[in-house]
C-alpha positions in Angstrom: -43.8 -8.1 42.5 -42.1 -4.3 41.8 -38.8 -5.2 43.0 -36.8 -7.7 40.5 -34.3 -8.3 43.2 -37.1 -9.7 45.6 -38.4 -12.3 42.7 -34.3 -13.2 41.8 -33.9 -13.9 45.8 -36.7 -16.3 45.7 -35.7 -18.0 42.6 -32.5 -18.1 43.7 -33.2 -19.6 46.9 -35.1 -22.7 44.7 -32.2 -23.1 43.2 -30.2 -23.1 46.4 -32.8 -25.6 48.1 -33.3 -28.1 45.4 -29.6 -29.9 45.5 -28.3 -28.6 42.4 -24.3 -29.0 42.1 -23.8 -25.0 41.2 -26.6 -22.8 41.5 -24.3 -20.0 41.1 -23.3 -20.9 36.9 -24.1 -18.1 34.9 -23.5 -17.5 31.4 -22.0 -14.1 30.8 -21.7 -12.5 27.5 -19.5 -10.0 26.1 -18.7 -8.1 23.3 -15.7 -7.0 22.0 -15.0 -3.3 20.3 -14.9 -4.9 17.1 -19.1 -6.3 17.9 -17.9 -9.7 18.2 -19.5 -11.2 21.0 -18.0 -13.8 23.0 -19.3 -16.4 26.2 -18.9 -17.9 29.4 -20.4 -19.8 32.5 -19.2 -18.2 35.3 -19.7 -17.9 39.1 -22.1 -15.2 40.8 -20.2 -14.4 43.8 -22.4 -11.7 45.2 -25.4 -9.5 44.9 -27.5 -6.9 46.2 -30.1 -4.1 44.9 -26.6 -2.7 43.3 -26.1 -5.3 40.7 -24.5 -8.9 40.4 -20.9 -9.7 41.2 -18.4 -12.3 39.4 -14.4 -12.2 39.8 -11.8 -12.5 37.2 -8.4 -11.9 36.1 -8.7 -8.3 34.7 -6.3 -8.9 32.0 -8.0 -11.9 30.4 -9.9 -12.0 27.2 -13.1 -11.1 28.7 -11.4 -8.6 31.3 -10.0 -6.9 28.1 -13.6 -7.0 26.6 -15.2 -5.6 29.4 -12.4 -2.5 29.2 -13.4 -2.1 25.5 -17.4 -2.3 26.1 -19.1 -2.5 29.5 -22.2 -3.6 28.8 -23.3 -7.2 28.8 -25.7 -9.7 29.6 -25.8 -12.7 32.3 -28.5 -16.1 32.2 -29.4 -18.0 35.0 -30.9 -21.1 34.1 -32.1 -23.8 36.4 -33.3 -26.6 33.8 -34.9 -28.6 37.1 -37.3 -25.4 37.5 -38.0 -24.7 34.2 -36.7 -21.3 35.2 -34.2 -18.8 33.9 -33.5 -15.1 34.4 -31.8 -12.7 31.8 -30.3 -9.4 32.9 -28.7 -7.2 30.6 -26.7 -4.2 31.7 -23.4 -2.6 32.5 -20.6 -3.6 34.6 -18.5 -1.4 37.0 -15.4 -2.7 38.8 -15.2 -4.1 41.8 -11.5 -3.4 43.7 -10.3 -2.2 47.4 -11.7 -3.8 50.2 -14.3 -6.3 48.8 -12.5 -7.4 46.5 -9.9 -8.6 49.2 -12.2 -9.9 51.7 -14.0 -11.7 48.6 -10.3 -13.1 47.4 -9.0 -13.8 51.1 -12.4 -16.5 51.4 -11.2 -18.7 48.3 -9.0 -21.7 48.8 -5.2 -21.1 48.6 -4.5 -22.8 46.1 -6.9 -20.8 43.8 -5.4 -17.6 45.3 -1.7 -19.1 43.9 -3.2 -19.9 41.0 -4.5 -16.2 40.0 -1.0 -14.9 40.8 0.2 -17.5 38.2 -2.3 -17.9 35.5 -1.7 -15.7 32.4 -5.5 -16.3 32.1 -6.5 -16.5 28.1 -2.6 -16.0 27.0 -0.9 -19.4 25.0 0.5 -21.5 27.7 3.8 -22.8 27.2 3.2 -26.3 29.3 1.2 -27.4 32.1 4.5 -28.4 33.5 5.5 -24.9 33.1 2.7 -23.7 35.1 2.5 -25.4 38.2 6.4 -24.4 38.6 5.2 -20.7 38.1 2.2 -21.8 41.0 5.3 -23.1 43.1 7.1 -19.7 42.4 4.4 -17.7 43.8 4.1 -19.7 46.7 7.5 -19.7 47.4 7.2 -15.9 47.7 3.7 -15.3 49.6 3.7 -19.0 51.2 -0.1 -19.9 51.1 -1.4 -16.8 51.8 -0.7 -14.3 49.0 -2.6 -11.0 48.8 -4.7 -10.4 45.6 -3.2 -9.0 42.7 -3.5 -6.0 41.5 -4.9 -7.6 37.9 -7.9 -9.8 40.0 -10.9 -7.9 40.8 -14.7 -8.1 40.8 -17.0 -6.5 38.4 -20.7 -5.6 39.0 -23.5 -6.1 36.6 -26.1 -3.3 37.3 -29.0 -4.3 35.8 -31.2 -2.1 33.3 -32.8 -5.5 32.0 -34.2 -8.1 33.8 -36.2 -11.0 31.9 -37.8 -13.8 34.7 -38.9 -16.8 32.2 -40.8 -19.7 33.6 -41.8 -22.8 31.5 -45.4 -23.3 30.7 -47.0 -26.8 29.5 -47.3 -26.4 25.5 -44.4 -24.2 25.7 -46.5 -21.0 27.1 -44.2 -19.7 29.4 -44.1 -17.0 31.3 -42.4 -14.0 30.4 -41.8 -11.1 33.0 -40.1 -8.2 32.2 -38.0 -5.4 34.5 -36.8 -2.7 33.1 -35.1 0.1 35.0 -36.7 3.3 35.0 -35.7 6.5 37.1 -35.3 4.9 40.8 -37.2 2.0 39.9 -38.4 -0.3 37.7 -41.3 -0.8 34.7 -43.1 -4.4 35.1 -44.4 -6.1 32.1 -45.1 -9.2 30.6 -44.3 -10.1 26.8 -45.7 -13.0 24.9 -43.8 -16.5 24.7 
């Protein structure tokens, strides 16, 4: 296959089709301007031949990282395949219009919740938080716009690693790697 995103879209459709609780979990690593690297599984919440798209609060840990030092990597893996796919690249933000559409679909309560969190910052109490949730929905009721701090960022890939598990441990190792307008295809040993 030439096209990485056609060989993700079928993967990702297994994973869809096969039951599992979260298909979308992805570990994302960053690194900070100091080259400490730091990781989380997070939700894939769009893509398309432009890259791969995950929301957060923009001033949390890893929103601060990704200020400091765009590039990172994502892994998919889907243990009941015997799959997983690497991509390694740079993120660019995601704001205006998708961002609110993609904000307006999640639940209210989560949309309260991301006006109140000071993600990644020393909580006082959980007591103390769900009065600041109460706060914000005394002011928006359950339908508050996003904030200005929540956005999406997009992982455009330069790297993308397809692994499949082979019996005796010889897997299957494709490589993408972006090259002009397209992409270079090769495999590398196990």
């Amino acid at each position: 296959m030439e096209n990485p995103f056609d060989l993700f879209e079928i993967w990702f459709a297994e994973a869809q089709n096969i039951g599992l609780k979260e298909p979308t979990a992805m570990h994302l690593s960053t690194v900070s301007k100091d080259g400490k690297p730091s990781s989380r599984i997070i939700l894939l919440k769009g893509h398309d031949e432009r890259g791969f798209v995950f929301y957060t609060n923009s001033n949390s840990r890893k929103g601060g990282e990704l200020a400091e030092n765009p590039n990172v990597a994502l892994c998919f893996y889907w243990m009941d395949l015997g799959k997983q796919i690497r991509i390694e690249g740079k993120v660019s933000e995601v704001k205006g219009k998708e961002a609110d559409e993609y904000f307006a679909s999640r639940h209210p309560q989560s949309r309260l919740g991301a006006w109140a969190s000071k993600q990644s910052q020393v909580m006082p109490s959980r007591e103390e938080f769900l009065a600041d949730v109460e706060k914000v929905r005394e002011k928006f009721g359950d339908n508050p716009p996003r904030p200005e701090h929540w956005y999406g960022y997009r992982v455009n890939p330069e790297r993308m690693e397809f692994w499949q598990e082979g019996e005796f441990r010889l897997h299957n190792r494709d490589i993408y790697e972006r090259e002009g307008e397209g992409w270079k295809h090769y495999r590398i040993y196990p």
